[in-house]
C-alpha positions in Angstrom: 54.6 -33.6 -131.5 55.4 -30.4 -130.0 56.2 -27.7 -132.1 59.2 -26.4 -129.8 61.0 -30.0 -130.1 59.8 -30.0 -133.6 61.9 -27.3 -134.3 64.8 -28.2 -131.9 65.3 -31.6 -133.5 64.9 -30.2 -137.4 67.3 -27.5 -136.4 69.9 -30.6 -135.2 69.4 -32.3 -138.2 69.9 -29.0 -140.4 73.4 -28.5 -138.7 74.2 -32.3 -139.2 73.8 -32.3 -142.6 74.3 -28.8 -144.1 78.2 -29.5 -144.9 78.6 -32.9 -144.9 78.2 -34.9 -148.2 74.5 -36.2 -147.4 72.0 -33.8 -148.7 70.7 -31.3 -145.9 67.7 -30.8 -148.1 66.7 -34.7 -148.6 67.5 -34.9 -145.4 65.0 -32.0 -144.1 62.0 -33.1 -146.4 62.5 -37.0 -145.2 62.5 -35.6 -141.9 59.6 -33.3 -142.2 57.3 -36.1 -143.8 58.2 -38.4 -140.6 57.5 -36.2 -138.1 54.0 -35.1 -140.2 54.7 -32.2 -141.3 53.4 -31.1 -144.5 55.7 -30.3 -147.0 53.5 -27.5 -148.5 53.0 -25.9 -145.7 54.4 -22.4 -146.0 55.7 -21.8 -142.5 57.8 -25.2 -142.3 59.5 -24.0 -145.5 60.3 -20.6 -144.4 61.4 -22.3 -141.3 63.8 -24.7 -143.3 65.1 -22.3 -145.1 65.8 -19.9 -142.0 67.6 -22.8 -140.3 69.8 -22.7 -143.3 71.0 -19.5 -142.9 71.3 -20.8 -139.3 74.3 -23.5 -140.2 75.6 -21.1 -142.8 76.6 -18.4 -140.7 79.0 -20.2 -138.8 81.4 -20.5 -141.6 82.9 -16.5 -141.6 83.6 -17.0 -137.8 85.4 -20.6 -138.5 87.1 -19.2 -141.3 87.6 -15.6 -140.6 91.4 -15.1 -140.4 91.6 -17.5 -143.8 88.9 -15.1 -145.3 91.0 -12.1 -143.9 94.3 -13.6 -145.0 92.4 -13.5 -148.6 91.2 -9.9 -148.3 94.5 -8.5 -146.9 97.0 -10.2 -149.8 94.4 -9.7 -153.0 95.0 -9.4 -155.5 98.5 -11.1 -155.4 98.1 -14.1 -153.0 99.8 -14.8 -150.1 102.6 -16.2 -152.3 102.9 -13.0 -154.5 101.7 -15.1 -157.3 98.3 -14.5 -157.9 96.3 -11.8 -160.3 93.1 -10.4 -159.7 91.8 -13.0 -162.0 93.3 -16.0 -159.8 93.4 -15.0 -156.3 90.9 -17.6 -154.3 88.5 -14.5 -153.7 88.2 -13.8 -157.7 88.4 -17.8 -158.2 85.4 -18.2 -155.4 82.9 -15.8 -156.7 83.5 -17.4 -160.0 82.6 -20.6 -159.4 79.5 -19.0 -157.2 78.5 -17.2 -161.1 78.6 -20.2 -163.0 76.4 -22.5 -160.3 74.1 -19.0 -159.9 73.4 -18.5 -163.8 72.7 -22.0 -164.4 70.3 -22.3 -161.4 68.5 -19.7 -162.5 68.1 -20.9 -165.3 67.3 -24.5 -163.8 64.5 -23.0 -161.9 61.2 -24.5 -163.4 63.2 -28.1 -163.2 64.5 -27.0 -159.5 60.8 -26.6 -158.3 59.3 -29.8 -160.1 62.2 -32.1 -158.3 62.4 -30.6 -155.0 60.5 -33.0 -152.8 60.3 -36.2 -155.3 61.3 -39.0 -153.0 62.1 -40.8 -155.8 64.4 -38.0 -157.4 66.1 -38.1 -153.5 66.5 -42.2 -153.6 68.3 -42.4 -157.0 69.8 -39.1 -156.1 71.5 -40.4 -153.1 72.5 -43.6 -154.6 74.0 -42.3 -157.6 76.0 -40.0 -155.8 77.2 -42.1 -153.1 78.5 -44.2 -155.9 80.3 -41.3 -157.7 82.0 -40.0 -154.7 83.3 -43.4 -153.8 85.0 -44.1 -157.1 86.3 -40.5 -157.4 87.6 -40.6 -153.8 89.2 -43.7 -154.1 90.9 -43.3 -157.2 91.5 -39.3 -157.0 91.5 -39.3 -152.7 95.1 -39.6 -152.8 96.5 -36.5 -154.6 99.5 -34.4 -153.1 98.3 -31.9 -150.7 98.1 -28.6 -151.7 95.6 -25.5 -150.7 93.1 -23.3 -151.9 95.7 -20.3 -153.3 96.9 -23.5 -156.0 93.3 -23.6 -157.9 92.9 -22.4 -161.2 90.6 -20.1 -163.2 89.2 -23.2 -165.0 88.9 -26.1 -162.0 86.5 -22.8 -160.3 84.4 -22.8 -163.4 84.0 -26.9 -163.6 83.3 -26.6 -159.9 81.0 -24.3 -160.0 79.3 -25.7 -162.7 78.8 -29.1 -160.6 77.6 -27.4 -158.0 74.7 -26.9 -159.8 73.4 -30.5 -159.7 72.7 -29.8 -155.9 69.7 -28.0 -156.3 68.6 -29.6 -159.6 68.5 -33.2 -157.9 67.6 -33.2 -154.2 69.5 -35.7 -152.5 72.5 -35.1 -154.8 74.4 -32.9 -151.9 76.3 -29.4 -152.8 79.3 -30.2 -150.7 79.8 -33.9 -152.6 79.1 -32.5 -155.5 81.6 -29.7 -155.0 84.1 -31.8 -153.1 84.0 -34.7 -156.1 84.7 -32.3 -158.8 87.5 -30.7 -157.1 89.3 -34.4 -156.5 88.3 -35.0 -160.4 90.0 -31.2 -161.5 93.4 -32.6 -159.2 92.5 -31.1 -156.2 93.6 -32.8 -153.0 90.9 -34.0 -150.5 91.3 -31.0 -147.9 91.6 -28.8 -150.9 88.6 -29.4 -152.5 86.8 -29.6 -148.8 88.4 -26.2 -147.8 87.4 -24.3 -151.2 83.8 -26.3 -150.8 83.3 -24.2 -147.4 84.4 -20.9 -149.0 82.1 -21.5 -152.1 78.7 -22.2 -150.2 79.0 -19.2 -148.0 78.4 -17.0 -151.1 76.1 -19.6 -153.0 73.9 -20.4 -149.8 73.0 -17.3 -148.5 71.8 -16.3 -151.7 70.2 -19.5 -152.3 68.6 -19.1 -148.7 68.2 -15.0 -149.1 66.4 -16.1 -152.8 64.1 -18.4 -151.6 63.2 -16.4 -148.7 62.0 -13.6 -150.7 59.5 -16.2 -152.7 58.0 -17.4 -149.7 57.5 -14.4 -148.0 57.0 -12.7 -151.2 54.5 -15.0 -153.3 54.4 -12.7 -156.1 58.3 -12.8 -156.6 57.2 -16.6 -157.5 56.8 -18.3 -160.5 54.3 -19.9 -158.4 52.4 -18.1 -156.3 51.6 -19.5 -152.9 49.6 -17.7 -149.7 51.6 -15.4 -148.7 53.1 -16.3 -144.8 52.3 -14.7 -142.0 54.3 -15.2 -138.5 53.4 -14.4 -135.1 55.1 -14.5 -131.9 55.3 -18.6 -131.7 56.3 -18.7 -135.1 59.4 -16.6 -134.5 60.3 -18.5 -131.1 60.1 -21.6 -132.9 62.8 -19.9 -135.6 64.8 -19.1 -133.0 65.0 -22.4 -131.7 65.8 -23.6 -135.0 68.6 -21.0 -136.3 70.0 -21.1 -133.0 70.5 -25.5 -132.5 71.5 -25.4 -136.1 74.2 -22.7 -136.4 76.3 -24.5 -132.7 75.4 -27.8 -134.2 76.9 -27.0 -138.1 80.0 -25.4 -135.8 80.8 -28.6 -134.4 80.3 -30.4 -137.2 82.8 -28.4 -139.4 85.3 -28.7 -136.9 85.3 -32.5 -137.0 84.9 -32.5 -140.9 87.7 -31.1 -141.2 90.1 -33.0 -138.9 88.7 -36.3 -140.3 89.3 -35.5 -144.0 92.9 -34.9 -143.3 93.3 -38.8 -142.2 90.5 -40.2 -144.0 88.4 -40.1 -146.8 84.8 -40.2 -148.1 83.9 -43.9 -148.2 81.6 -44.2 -144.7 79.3 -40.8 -146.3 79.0 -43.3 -149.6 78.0 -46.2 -148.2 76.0 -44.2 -145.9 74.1 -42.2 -148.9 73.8 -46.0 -150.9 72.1 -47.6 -148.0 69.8 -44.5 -147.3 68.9 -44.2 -151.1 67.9 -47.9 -150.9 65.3 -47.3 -148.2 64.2 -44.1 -149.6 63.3 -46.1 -153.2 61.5 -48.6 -151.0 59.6 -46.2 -149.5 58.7 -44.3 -152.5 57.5 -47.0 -154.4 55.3 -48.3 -151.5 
């Protein structure tokens, strides 16, 4: 296939997928292997990683007069009743320093899971099952907003966070989103404060992993080192480009269809899609 529409469709699926509750990772190595491209190839996961950053950087332009509105009333909230220890800023970057300190320390288990079909299957399954239960029973909660969470429901979401990147397929935003309905957050709450979290824990993710790849001795594994040239960069163009309009779109509808209905189509979804994965695996 043609390595511009190789890039254009990757970069579609990246913004699909990035912040709903699917797994953009499973969803970028399944998608790599079908269209052939090897997944230790050192461009393609530079490139995936690029695309990343792509989709994340559309979040400080949706949000920015929410993250303004933060920055303008800290310490004390836009109620008056906050401290610097539980205004949604503090609150945010705590929950990014619990998931950061236990990925790190996840790292040799990150690396051995990250492109295990097999991990992805059960990975999807088991969490398309867990946010189905959770949203049905905890879906329901009075509405409330992001200046309401506590010092401890940050720490226990960032601490689930952190199955994300230790089971690929497991998905940061249903992992985030699930433990917020299970700490008493409301649906949009726990979607809201899900957005604000992965802008912090994503570009360091992404900014992390980029130094590995294009600094192999930075790795616990060292790989050849990648070199770009002029095709290469158009093609991460292409990429960052489809997949930051693409991840814009698909916020925007997220978050209108969250505030009528719930998670149950992205469950089933993630069940059925485990089920082939498995299939596939074992074959």
């Amino acid at each position: 296939m043609n390595d511009y529409l190789l890039s254009f469709i990757l970069g579609i699926i990246e913004g699909l997928t990035e912040f709903l509750p699917v797994s953009s990772t499973a969803h970028l190595r399944i998608s790599e292997l079908l269209l052939g491209i090897s997944l230790q190839d050192g461009y393609w996961k530079m490139f995936s990683i690029v695309i990343q950053l792509g989709a994340i950087l559309c979040l400080p332009i949706i949000f920015r007069s929410r993250i303004a509105e933060f920055l303008s009333t800290f310490p004390k909230g836009v109620r008056g009743d906050r401290t610097i220890l539980t205004h949604p800023l503090t609150l945010t970057f705590l929950a990014f320093a619990c998931t950061s300190v236990l990925a790190l320390l996840s790292l040799k288990i990150i690396g051995k899971h990250l492109e295990s079909l097999m991990v992805m299957g059960i990975s999807f399954i088991v969490g398309g099952i867990v946010m189905w239960l959770v949203d049905d029973r905890y879906g329901r909660q009075p509405s409330g907003d992001v200046e309401s969470i506590t010092f401890g429901q940050a720490i226990w979401i960032g601490i689930c966070q952190t199955l994300a990147p230790i089971f690929p397929g497991t998905s940061r935003s249903m992992a985030t989103i699930a433990a917020g309905e299970l700490a008493g957050l409301s649906r949009t709450t726990s979607l809201e404060f899900s957005f604000l979290l992965s802008i912090p824990t994503m570009a360091a993710a992404s900014a992390f992993d980029l130094l590995r790849t294009l600094h192999p001795s930075h790795s616990a594994e060292p790989t050849p080192p990648v070199h770009i040239d002029g095709h290469g960069w158009v093609l991460l163009g292409i990429g960052f480009i489809v997949s930051f309009f693409v991840a814009w779109g698909v916020v925007a509808w997220f978050l209108n269809w969250v505030r009528t209905r719930g998670f149950a189509p992205f469950a089933i979804y993630r069940i059925v899609l485990g089920i082939v994965v498995l299939v596939w695996a074992m074959r």
